[in-house]
KEPA-973935 format. One record per atom (N, C-alpha, C): residue in one letter; x, y, z. Coordinates in steps of 0.1 Angstrom, whole numbers, plus 5000, padded with zeros to 4 digits. Example, Ala and Ser with C-alpha at 12.3 -4.5 7.8 and 13.67 -1.06 7.14 Angstrom:
2
A513249435078;A512349555078;A513249675078;S512849785071;S513749895071;S512950005079;
This chain:
378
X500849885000;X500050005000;X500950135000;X501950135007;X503150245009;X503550274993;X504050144984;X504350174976;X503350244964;X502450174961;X501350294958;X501350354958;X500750434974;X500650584975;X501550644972;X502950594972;X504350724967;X504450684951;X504550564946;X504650554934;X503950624925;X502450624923;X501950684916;X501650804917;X501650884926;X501851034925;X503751104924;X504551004924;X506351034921;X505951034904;X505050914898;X505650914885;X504351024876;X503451084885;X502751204880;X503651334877;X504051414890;X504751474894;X506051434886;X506751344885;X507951334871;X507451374859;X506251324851;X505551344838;X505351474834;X505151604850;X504751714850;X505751794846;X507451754851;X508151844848;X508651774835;X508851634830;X508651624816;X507551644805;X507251784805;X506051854802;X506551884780;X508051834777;X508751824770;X508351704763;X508951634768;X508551434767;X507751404755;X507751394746;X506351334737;X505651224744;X504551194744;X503651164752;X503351174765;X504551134772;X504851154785;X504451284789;X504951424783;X504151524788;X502651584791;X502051494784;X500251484779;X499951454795;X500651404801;X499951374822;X499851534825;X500951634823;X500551794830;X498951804826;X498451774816;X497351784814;X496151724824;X496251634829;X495951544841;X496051594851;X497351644858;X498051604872;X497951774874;X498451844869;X498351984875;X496852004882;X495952024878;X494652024880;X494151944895;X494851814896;X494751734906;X495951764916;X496751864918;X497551874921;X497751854937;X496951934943;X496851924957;X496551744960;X495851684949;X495651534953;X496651464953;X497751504948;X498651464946;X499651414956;X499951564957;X500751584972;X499751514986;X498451544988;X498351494996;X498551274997;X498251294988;X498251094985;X499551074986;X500951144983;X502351094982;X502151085001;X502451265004;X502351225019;X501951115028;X500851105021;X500450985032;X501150835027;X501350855019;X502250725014;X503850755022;X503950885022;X505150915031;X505550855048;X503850915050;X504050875067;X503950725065;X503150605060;X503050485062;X504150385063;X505050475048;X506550465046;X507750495058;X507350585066;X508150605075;X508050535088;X506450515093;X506150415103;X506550275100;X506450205083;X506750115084;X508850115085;X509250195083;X510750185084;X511250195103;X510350265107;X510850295121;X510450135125;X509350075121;X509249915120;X510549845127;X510549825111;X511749715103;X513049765096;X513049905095;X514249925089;X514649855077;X513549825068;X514449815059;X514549895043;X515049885035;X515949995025;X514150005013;X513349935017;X512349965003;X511750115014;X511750075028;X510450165035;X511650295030;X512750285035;X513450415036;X513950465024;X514050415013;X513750444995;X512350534994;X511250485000;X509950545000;X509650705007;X510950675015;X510250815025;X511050885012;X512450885011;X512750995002;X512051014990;X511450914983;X510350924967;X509351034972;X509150984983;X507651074991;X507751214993;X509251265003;X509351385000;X509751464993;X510551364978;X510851434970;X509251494962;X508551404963;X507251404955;X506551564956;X506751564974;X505851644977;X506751784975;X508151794981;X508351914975;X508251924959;X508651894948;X508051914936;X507151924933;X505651874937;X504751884935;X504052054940;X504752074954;X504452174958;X505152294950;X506652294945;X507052384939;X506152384925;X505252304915;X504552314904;X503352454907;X502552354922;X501852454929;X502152594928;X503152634936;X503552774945;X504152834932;X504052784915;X504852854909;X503552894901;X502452804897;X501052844890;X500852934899;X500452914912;X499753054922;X500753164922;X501853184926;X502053274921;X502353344905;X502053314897;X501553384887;X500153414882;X499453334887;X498153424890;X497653474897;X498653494907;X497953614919;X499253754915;X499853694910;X500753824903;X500153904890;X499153834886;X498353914877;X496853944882;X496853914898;X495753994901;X494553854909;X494953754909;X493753694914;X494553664930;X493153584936;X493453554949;X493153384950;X493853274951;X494153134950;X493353064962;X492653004962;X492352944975;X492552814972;X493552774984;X494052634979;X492952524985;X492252574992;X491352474996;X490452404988;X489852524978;X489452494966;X489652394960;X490852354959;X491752284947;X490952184947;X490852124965;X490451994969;X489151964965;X488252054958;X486952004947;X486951984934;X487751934935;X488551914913;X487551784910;X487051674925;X486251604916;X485051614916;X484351734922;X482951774923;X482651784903;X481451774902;X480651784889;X479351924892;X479852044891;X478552134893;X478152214882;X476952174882;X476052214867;X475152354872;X474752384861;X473552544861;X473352534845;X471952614853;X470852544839;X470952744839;X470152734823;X470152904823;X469152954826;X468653104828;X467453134832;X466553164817;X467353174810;X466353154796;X466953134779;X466553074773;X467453054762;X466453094748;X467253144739;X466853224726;X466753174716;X466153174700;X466653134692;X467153244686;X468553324680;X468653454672;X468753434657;X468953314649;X468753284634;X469153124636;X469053094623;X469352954616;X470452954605;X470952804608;X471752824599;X471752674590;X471552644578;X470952524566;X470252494577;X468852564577;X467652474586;X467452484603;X468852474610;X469252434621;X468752564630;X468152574642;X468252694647;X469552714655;X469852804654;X471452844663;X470752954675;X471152934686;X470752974699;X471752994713;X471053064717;X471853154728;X471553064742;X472353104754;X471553044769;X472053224773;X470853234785;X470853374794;X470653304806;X472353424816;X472053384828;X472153554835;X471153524842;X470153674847;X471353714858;X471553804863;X472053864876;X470953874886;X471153874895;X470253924906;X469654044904;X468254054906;X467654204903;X468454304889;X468654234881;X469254284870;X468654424867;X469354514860;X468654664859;X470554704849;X470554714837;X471154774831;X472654694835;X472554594833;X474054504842;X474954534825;X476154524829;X477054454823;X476854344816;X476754334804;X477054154790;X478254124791;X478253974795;X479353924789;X478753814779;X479553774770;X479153684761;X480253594754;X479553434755;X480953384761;X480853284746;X481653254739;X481953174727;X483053074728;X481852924726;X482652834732;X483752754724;X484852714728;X485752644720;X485152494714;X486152404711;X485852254706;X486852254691;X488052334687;X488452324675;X487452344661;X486552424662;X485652454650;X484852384648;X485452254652;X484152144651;X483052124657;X483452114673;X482552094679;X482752164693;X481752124706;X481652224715;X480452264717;X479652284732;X478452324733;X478752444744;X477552564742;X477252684745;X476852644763;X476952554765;X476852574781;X477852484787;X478552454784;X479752344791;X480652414801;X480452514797;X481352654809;X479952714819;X479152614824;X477752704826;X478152724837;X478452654850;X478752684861;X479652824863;X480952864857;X481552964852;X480153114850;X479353064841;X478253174839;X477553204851;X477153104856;X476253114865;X477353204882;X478253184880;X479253264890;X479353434885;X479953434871;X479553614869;X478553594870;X477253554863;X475753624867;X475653694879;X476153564889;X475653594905;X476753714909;X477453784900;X478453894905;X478054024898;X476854044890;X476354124883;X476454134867;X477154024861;X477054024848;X475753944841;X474954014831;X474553934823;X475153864817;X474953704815;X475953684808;X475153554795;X475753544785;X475153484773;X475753404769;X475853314765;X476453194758;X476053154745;X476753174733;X476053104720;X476553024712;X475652964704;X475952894694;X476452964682;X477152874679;X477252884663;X477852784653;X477452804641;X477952704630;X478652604635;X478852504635;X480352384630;X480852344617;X482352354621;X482252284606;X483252164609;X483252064600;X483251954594;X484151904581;X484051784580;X484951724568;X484851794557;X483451764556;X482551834543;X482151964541;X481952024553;X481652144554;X482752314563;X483252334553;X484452474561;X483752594563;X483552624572;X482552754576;X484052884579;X484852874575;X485852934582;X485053134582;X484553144561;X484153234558;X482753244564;X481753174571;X481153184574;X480653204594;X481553184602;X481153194613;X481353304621;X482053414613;X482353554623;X480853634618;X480253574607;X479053654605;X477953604609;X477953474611;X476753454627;X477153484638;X478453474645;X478753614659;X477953684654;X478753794642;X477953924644;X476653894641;X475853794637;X474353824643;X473653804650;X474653674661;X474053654676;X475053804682;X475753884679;X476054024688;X475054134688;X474454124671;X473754214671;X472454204677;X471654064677;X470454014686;X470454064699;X471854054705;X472254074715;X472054204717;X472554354710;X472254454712;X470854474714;X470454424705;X468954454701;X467854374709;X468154314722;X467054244730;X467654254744;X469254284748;X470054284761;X468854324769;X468454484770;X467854524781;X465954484779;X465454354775;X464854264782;X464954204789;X466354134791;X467254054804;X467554144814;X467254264811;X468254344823;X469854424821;X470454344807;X471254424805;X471554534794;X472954624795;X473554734793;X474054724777;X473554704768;X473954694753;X474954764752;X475354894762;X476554944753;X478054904761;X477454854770;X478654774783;X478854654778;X479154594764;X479254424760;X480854424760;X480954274769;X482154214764;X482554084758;X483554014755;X483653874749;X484253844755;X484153684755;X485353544766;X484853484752;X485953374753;X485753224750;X487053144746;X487153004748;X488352944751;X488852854741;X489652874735;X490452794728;X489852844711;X489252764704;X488752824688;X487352914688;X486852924703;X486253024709;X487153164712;X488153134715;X489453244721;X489453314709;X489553234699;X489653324686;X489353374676;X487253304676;X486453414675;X486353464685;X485953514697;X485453594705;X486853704704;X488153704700;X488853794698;X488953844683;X488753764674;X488853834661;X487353904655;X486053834661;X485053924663;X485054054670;X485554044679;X485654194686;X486554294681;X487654244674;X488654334664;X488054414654;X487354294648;X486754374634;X485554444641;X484454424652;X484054504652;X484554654658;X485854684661;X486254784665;X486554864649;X486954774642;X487454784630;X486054854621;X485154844622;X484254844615;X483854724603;X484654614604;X484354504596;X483854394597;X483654424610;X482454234613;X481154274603;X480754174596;X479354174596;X478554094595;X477054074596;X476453984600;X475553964591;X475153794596;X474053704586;X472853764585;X472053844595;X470953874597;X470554004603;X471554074597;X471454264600;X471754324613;X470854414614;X470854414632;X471454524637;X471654574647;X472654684650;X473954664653;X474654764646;X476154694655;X476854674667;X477454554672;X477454564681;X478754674690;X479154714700;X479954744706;X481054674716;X481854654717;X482554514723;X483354614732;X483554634742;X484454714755;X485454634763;X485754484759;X486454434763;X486854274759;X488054234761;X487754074757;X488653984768;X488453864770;X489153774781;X489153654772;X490453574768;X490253464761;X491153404771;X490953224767;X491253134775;X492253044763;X493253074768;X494552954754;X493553014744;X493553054733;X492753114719;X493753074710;X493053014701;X493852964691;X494153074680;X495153204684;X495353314677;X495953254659;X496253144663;X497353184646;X496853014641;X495653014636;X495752914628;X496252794622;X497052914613;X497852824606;X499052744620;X499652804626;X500052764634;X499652634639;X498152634644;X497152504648;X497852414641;X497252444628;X497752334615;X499152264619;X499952334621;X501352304613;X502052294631;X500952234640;X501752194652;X502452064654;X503152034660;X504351964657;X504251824668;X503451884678;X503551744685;X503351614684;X503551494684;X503651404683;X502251314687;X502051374700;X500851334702;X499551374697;X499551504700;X498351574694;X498151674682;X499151664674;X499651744659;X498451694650;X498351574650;X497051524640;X495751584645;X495151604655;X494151614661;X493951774658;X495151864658;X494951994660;X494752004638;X495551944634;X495751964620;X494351924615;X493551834619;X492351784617;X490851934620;X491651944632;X490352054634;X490752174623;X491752214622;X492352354615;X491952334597;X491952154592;X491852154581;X490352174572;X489752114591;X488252144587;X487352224581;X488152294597;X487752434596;X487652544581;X489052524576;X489452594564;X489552554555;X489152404552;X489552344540;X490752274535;X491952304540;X492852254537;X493952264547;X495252274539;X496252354547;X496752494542;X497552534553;X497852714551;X498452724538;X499352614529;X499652604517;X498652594507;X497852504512;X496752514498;X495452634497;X495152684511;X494052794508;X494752904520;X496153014520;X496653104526;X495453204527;X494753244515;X493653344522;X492653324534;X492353194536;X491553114549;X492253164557;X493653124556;X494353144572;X494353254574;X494453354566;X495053504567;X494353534572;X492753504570;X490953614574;X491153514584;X491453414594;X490653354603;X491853384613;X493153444605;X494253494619;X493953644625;X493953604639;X493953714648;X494553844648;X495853804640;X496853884641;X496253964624;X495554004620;X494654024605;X494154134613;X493454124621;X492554234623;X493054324637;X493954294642;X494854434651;X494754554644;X494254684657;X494454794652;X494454864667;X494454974666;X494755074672;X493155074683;X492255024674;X490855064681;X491054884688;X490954774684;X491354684691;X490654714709;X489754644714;X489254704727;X490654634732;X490454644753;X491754554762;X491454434760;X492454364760;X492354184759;X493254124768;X493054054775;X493353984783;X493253834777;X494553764777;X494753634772;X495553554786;X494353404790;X495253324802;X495353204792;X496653144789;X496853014787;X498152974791;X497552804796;X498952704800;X500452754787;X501352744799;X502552734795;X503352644787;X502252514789;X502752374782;X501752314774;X501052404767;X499952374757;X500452254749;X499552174746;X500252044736;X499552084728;X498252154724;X497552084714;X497352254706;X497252384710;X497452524707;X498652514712;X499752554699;X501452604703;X501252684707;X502352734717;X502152884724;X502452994717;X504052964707;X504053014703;X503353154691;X502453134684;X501753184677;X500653294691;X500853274699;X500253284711;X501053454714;X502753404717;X503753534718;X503653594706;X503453574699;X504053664684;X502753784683;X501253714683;X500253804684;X500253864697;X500453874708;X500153974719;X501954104715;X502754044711;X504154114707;X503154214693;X502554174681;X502254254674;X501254324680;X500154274687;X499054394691;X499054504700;X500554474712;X500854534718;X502054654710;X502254604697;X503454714695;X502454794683;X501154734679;X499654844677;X499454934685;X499454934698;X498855034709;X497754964713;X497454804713;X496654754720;X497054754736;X495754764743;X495854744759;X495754574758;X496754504760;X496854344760;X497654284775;X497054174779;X497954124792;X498053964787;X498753914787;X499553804789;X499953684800;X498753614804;X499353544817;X499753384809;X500853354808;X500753204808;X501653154821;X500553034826;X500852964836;X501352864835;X502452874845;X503652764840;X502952584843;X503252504842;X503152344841;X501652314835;X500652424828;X499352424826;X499652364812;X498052304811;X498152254798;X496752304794;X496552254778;X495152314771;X493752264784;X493052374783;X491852334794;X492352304807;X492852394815;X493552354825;X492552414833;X491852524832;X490952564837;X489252474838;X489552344836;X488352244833;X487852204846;X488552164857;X487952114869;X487452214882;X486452154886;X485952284897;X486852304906;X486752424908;X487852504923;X489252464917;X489752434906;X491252414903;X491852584901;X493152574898;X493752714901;X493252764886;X493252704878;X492852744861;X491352794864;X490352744868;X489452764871;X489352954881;X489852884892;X489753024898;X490853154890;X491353114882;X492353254875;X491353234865;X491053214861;X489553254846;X488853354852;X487753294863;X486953384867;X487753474872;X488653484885;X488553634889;X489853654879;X490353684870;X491053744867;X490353804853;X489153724848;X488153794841;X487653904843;X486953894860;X486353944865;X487354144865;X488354054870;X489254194874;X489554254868;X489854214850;X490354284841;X488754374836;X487454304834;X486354404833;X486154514840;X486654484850;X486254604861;X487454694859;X488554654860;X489354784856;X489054854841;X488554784832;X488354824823;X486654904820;X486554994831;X484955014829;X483554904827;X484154814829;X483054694833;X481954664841;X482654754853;X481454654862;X480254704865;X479854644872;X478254634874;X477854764884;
């Protein structure tokens, strides 16, 4: 039993700092998240290890105690290096938290929309109300899945927390595309006409049409940021008219800024999977259709008008390279974009996925914190 408890959280905590490794690195994706479970299960595999050596003395118990404490200081230094960088960019960490990574907590919305169709399909929104709402703050959140797939409430618990802080907050659908089907030219112009629905019905929910902001994570990250560009730009437009919308802020989660990049990722493990979604998406590769990639990169529509953006993604992204990540916040910031940059070291894609984990709590409040400095809040 000793050996257990230290072995399998020693060879977690190994895989985390071979975050490099081909395949082997794919566990940060796992283990960071579970972190605190980690450390706690070596420990105790520590003390059993140690009682059994004060036993019998012999060389497996006392091999164990050092695996144990090596486990736990590493583990802890993975810890103490994520928290501090996102409480250096403003959040506050509660490690107690952490210890609910296996809770499952759902929220239903308080009302859901249809704003158009698309080949037949209705495409639709979820609304989650604030308390006594009266002119709140929109946020509106666009979900990832690599272009393909992904549903508008899988971040619902997340909604349901700004709501309860004063944000209206909305979640939508839109298009997918597929083998057969590349919507690359077609999905920034259903945004703009679930943004403009949005304008044009907010304050029946209670919210502020001209206070709207954008989130959304991963091929969400980058429409909800290349929507908000062009509409600063004056060049979003939409399927089904509407007013235009106003965008006063953005928060993306790992955003898949550079496309082509997606495409042409290199990992071993998950390079097919990213090339798959990116080909879908656009039809091909960045060699055979470069104008796709050009209109569906982030770095296309930077300008000077550009609202503040705030981007959190893991350090050790396997499946979005980071780099195409540095290159756009380097160009938008040498635009005169207001841009912040948190990447969190041993994190990987969706690190922010389990309840009370530290990805979790730096999404929200550091969402939260960047709206409010930025004229946001409620």
């Amino acid at each position: 039993m000793a050996t257990a408890l230290v072995a399998g959280p020693a060879l977690a905590v190994a895989a985390t700092y071979a975050h490099d490794v081909p395949y082997t690195g794919l566990a940060s994706a796992f283990v960071t998240p579970v972190m605190s479970w980690v450390i706690v299960v070596a420990l105790a595999g520590g003390v059993l290890a140690s009682y059994l050596w004060l036993r019998q003395r012999g060389r497996l118990c006392a091999a164990l105690v050092v695996v144990a404490v090596l486990t736990v200081v590493a583990g802890s230094v993975v810890t103490a290096r994520m928290v501090a960088t996102v409480e250096d960019a403003g959040a506050d960490i509660d490690l107690f938290d952490t210890f609910d990574v296996w809770s499952k907590q759902t929220a239903t919305p308080d009302a859901e929309a249809t704003y158009a169709t698309f080949d037949g399909e209705p495409l639709q929104l979820s609304v989650y109300r604030p308390p006594d709402a009266d002119s709140a703050p929109i946020l509106v959140f666009i979900h990832g899945g690599g272009f393909v797939a992904g549903s508008r409430d899988v971040h619902g618990p997340d909604f349901r927390w700004f709501a309860d802080r004063g944000w209206l907050t909305i979640s939508i659908d839109y298009p997918l595309s597929s083998d057969d089907q590349h919507l690359w030219d077609v999905v920034d112009q259903q945004i703009g006409c679930a943004l403009g629905w949005i304008t044009a019905n907010a304050t029946k929910y209670g919210g502020d049409p001209t206070r709207m902001s954008l989130s959304g994570d991963s091929a969400g990250g980058n429409l909800a940021i290349n929507t908000a560009y062009m509409a600063a730009n004056g060049t979003l437009k939409s399927s089904c008219g509407g007013p235009r919308p106003v965008i006063s802020a953005v928060s993306a989660l790992y955003p898949v800024v550079d496309v082509a990049g997606f495409y042409d990722n290199t990992d071993r493990a998950l390079g097919a999977v990213s090339r798959d979604m990116a080909g879908a998406y656009v039809g091909g590769s960045p060699r055979d259709i470069p104008q796709g990639y050009a209109a569906v990169a982030s770095a296309t529509h930077i300008s000077p008008a550009a609202p503040p953006t705030l981007i959190l993604m893991g350090a050790d992204d396997h499946l979005v390279p980071t780099e195409g990540t540095y290159r756009f916040v380097d160009r938008a910031r040498a635009a005169g974009v207001d841009i912040e940059l948190v990447a969190v070291p041993y994190a990987d894609h969706v690190f922010d996925g389990r309840t009370g984990s530290i990805g979790q709590q730096a999404y929200r409040q550091l969402t939260l914190k960047w709206l409010r400095d930025h004229g946001q809040a409620p």
